[in-house]
N, C-alpha and C positions, 0 to 999 in steps of 0.2 A: 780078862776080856779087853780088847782096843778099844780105847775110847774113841766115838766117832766125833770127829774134829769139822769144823766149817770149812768152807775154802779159803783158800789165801789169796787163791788167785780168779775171778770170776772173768769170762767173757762172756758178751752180751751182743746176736746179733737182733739190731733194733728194726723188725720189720713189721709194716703197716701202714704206716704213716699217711699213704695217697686212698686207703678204704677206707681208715677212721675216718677222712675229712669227706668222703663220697656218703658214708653213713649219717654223717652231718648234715648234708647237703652244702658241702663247701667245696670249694676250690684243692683239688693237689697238693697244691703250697702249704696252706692251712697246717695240712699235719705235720708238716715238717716243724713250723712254728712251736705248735703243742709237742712235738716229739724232743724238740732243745729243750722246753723246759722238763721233759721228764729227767729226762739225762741226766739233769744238773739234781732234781730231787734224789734219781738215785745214787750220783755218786758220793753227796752226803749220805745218805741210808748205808752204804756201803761205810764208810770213815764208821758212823757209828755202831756198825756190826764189825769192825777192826778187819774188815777186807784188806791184804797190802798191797794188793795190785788188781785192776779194771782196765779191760780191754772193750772197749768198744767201738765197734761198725759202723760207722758212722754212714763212708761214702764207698760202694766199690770202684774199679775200672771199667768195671762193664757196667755199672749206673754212670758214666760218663758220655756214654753215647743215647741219654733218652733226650726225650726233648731240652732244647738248648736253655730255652726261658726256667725252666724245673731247677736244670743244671748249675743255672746262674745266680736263682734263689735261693741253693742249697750250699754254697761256696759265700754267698753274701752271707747267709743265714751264719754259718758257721765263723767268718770272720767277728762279725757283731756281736757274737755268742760271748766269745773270746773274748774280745777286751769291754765287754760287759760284765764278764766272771769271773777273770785275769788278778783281782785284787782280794774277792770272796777265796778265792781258790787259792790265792798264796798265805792267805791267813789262818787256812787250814791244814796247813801244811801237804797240799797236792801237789804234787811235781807232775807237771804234764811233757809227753811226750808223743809226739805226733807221727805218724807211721801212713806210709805209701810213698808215691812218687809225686815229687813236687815240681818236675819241670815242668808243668801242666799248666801253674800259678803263675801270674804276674807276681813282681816287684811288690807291693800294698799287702797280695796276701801273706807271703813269704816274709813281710817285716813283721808283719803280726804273730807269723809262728814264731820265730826267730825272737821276739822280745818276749812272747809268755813262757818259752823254755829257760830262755835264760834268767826272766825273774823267780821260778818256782826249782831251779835245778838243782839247788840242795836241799829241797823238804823232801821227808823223809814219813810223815802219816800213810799217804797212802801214793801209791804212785799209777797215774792215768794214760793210760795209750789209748790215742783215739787215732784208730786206724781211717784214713780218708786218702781217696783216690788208691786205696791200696788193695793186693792181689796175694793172693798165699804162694800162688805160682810166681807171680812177678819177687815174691821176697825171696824165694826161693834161687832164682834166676837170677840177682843180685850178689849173693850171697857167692853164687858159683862163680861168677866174674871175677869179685873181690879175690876168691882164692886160687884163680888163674894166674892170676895179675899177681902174685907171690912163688908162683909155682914155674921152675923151671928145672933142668935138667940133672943138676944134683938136690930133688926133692923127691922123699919117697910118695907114693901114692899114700899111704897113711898120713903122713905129713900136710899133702894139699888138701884129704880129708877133715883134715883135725882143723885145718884152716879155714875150710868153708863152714864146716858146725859151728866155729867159733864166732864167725861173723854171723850166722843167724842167730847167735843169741847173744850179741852185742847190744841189740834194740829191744826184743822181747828176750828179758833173761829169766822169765820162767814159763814153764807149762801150765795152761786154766787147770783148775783141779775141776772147775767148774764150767758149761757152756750153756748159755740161755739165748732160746730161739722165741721169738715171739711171734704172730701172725699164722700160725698153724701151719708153716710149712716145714717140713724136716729133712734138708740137705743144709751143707755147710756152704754153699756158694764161695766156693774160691777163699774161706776165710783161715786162717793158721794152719793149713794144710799139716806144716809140719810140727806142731806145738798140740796138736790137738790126741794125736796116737792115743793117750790110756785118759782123755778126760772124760769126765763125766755128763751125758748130754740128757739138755732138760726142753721138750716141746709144748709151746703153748698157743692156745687160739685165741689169746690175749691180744690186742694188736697193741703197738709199741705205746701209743698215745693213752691208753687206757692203762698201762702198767705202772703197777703202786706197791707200795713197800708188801702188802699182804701175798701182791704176786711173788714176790722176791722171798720173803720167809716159807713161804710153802715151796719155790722152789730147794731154798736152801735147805730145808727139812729131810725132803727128796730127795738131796743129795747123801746126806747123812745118816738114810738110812738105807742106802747101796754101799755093800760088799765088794770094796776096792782092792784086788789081786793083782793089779799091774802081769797079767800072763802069767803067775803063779797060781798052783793050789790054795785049799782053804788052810789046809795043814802045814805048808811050806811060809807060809805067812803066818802064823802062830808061832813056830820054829824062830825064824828068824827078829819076830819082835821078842821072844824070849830071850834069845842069843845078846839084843840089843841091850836089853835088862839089866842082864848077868852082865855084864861087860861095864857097865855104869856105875 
């Protein structure tokens, strides 16, 4: 029998934040506040369930166009985050690595992504992508540029293919085995469009601010106990882990 393994790879999109703080009787912003420090709880909790890679949602492009003051709190919030947890984070060995489009930022923000990459860029524990201002279409869209921009006349179409897959998984180089939605809603909103094809998707009415390590092991539970086929049979998956066996 397969042992049913954890994820490796968890993504997490973090929704709720503006009804926690309305439940509260507080201000929008509020949960945003409460929502950074969940983060941070769980990408420790993550480190010590040996996750080796967290993806999370931080900001889309289409949360760019809500109200500006929200927007401005949410980019401040996340600057402060950073080089408040930039040294916690490097001594845990988090490699962080930042995902979206950043000509959006000033100069201030862009230094502070720019000096937590390069202090955590060779740890190797767990590694953290926090996707902000980013778009699964827009990576995708990027992705196909890049391999324009190499592709010309004597390239075969296989070749500018292989070029563009390869630049999508330059930034994210692997697939969630895992996806965690909070907030009870269950669409992917524009998130790893293409990283996402055989994960495993986990819905909660949780909202982001209220999520704690007990949400996270019963998702992971959850996870571990679905029958993962990747578009295969039950039997063709038997087969070929035996083949893997025998071969070893």
């Amino acid at each position: 029998m397969q042992k049913k393994r954890s994820p490796k790879h968890l993504a997490i999109i973090m929704d709720g934040n503006g009804r926690w703080a309305r439940q509260q009787g507080m201000d929008r912003v509020r949960g945003h506040t409460q929502g950074a420090e969940v983060a941070i709880a769980t990408i420790e909790a993550c480190v010590t369930r040996e996750i080796s890679e967290l993806t999370l949602y931080a900001l889309s492009v289409e949360n760019m166009n809500r109200d500006q003051r929200e927007v401005s709190f949410i980019i401040k919030l996340f600057v402060e985050t950073l080089l408040k947890e930039k040294t916690r984070l490097h001594e845990n060995g988090i490699r962080v690595n930042i995902l979206g489009e950043r000509k959006a930022f000033d100069s201030g923000v862009l230094q502070v992504i720019n000096e937590v990459e390069h202090l955590t860029a060779k740890n190797k524990k767990l590694k953290l992508n926090i996707a902000f201002n980013y778009s699964g279409r827009w990576q995708i869209k990027e992705a196909f540029f890049r391999a324009i921009e190499t592709h010309d006349e004597s390239t075969c179409a296989i070749q500018a293919y292989d070029a563009f897959e390869k630049s999508l998984g330059k930034v994210i180089t692997s697939d969630p085995d895992l996806l965690i939605r909070t907030g009870g809603e269950m669409r992917l909103s524009n998130f790893m469009l293409w990283h996402l094809a055989y994960t495993e998707l986990f819905f909660t009415e949780v909202l982001w601010p209220s999520f704690s390590e007990e949400t996270l092991d019963h998702a992971i539970q959850v996870f571990k106990s679905r029958d993962r086929r990747f578009g295969q049979i039950k039997d063709d998956v038997y087969i070929e882990t035996k083949k893997k066996i025998t071969a070893t």
